[in-house]
C-alpha positions as CSV (number, residue, x, y, z in Angstrom):
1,X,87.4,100.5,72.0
2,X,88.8,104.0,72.0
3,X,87.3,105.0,75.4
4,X,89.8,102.3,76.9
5,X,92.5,103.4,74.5
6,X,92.6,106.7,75.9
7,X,91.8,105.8,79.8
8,X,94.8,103.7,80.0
9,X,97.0,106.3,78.2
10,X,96.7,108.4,81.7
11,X,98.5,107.1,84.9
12,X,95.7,106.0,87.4
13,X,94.8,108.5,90.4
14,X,93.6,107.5,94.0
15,X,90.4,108.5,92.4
16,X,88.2,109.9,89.8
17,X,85.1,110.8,87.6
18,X,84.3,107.3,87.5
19,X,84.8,106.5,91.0
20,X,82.5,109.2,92.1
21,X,79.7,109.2,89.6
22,X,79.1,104.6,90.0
23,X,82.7,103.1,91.0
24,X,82.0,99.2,91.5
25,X,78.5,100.1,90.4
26,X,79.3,100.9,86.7
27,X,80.1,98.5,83.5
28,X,83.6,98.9,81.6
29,X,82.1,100.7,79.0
30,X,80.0,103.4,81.7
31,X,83.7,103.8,83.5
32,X,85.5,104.2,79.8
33,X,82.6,106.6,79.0
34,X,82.8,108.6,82.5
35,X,87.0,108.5,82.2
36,X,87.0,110.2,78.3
37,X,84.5,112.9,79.1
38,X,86.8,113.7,81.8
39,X,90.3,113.8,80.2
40,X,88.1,115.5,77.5
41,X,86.4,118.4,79.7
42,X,89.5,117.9,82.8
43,X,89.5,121.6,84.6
44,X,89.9,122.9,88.4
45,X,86.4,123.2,88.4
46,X,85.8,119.4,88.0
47,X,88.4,118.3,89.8
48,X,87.4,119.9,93.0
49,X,84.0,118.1,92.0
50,X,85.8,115.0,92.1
51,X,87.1,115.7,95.6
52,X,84.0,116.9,96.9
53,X,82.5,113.7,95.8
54,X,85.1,111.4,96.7
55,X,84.2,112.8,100.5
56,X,80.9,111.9,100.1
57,X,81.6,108.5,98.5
58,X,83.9,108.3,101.3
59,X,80.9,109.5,104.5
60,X,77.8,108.2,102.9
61,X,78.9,105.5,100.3
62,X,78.8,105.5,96.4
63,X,75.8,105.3,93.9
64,X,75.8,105.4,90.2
65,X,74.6,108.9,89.2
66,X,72.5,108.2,86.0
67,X,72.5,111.6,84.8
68,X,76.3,111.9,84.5
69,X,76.5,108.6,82.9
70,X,74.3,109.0,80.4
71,X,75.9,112.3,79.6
72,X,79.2,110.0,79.2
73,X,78.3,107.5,77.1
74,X,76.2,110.4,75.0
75,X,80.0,112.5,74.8
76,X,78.5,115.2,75.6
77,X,80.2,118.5,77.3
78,X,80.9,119.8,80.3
79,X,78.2,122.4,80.6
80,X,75.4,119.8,80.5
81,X,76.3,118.4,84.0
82,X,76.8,122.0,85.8
């Protein structure tokens, strides 16, 4: 699929849209989907929202975030999850 074509064209971080928005909780395809839209709309902005939520993965635990995904899988922009 081209979602898991272009994921595994980046090196892998510590963490990630994907690891913040579902990690364990999310099918291949939702953490293809989640890792495209971000090397698609990757800025400053979103990457201090993947710190901020990598903290609270980190204090509270992770959930899947069904808004985000959906937004993935739909390839839709950036200004739809602000």
């Amino acid at each position: 699929a081209k979602g898991a074509v272009l994921r595994h064209a980046v090196a892998p971080g510590i963490t990630g849209w994907a690891q913040v928005f579902g990690g364990t909780l999310l099918s291949e395809v939702e953490k293809n989907a989640l890792d495209e839209w971000y090397l698609m709309n990757a800025s400053p902005l979103v990457d201090l929202r993947i710190l901020l939520g990598t903290l609270r993965v980190a204090l509270v635990g992770g959930r899947r975030e069904e808004k985000t995904i959906a937004a993935a899988l739909a390839g839709l922009p950036a200004r739809v999850l602000s």
